[in-house]
N, C-alpha and C positions, 0 to 999 in steps of 0.2 A: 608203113605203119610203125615198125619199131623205132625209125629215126624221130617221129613227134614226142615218145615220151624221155628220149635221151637228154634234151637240155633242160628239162626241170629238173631232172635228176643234179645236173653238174652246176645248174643254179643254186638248189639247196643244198648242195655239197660243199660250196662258196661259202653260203651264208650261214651254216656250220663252221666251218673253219674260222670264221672271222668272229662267229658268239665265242667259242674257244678262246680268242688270241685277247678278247675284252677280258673273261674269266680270267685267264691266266696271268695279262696284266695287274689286273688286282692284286692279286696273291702275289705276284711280282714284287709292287710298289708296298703293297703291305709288311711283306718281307723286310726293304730295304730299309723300312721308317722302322721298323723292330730292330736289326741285327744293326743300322751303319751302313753296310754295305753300298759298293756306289753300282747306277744304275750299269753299268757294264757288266760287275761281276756276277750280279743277278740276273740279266740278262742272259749269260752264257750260261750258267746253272739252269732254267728253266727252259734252253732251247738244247742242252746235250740232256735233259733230265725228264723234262715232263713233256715236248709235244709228241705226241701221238704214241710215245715208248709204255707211259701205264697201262695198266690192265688190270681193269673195276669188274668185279663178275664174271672173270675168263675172258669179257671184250675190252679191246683195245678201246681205249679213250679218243675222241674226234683231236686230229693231228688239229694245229693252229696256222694262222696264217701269219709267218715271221716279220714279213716288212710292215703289219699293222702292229704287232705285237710290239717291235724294238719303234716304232713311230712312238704309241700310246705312249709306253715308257718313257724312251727319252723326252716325248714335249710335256709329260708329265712333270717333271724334274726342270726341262728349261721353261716353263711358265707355272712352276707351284706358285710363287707370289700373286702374281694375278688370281690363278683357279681358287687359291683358298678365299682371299678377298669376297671372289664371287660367292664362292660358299658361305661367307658369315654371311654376307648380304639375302641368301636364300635360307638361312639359317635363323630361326628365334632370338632375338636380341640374349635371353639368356645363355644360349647356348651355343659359344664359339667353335669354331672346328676343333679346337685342341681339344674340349670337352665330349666330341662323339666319340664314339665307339674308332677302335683305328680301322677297323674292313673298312666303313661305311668312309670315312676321311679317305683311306687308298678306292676307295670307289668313284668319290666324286673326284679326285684327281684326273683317273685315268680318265673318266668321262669328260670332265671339264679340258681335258687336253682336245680331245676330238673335237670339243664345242670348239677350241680355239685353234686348230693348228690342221684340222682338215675338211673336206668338202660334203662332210657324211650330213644329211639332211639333219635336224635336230630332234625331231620327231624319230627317227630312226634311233637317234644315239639315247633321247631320252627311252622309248620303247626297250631296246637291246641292257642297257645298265638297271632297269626296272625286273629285269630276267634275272640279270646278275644279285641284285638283292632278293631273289626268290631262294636260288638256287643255296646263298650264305643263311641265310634264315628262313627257311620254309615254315616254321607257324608264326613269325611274328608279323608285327604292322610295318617292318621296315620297309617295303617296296612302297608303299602309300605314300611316307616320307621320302622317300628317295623321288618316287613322281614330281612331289610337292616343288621339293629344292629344286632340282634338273630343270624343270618346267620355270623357274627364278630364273636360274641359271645362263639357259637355252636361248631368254628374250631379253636377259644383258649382254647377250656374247652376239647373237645372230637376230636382232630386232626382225631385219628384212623377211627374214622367214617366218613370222608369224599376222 
């Protein structure tokens, strides 16, 4: 009886870690477009600094999953040109990516990385970075928009999945 309910546990436990390592991507790539900084030395700042070492409320913060994390990042950085493209193109003709908000630009990066550089379903990645504009703006419309683009985005990168 106890062995049935142990691998949902270690499945959500997964997929924790991995919402974690999108989150912290962001903040990541957001970082790096504020400070300069290259995606290295960001990277090692956020992996001796924030996985799983904070502590919100007396509890430890969900650790991250490092080889998503330094993936998101660096194909962040090796396909910006393409991801932003993609972004103006799911973007309002008035409103080019340099003109958002920079979370929301470091968001669809890291997003748009996954759309381009791994196997993660799109629907998944659009879902997951929909959480991530929750979590950065909790009373505004941003996640609506962030659907909107992603959903652009997801069916110029990965047609066959839709």
């Amino acid at each position: 009886m106890s062995h049935a309910a142990k691998p949902p546990k270690k499945v959500e436990e997964k997929r924790q870690k991995r919402s974690a390592s999108r989150l912290y991507a962001v903040q990541a790539l957001f970082q790096m477009e504020q400070s300069g900084q290259s995606v290295d030395k960001v990277a090692v700042e956020f992996l001796d600094h924030r996985f799983g070492l904070a502590q919100e409320d007396g509890e430890a913060l969900v650790e991250g999953d490092v080889d998503l994390f330094r993936r998101i990042t660096e194909e962040a950085v090796n396909w910006q040109a393409k991801i932003d493209q993609m972004t103006d193109r799911g973007l309002v003709a008035k409103w080019p990516i340099a003109r958002i908000d920079p979370t929301l630009r470091a968001l669809f990066r890291a997003a748009g990385a996954e759309l381009v550089a791994t196997e993660t379903p799109p629907k998944v990645i659009i879902n997951e970075y929909v959480d991530v504009a929750r979590a950065f703006f909790p009373e505004g419309k941003e996640s609506q928009f962030v659907n909107a683009v992603l959903d652009h985005m997801a069916r110029e990168a990965r047609p066959e999945a839709f």
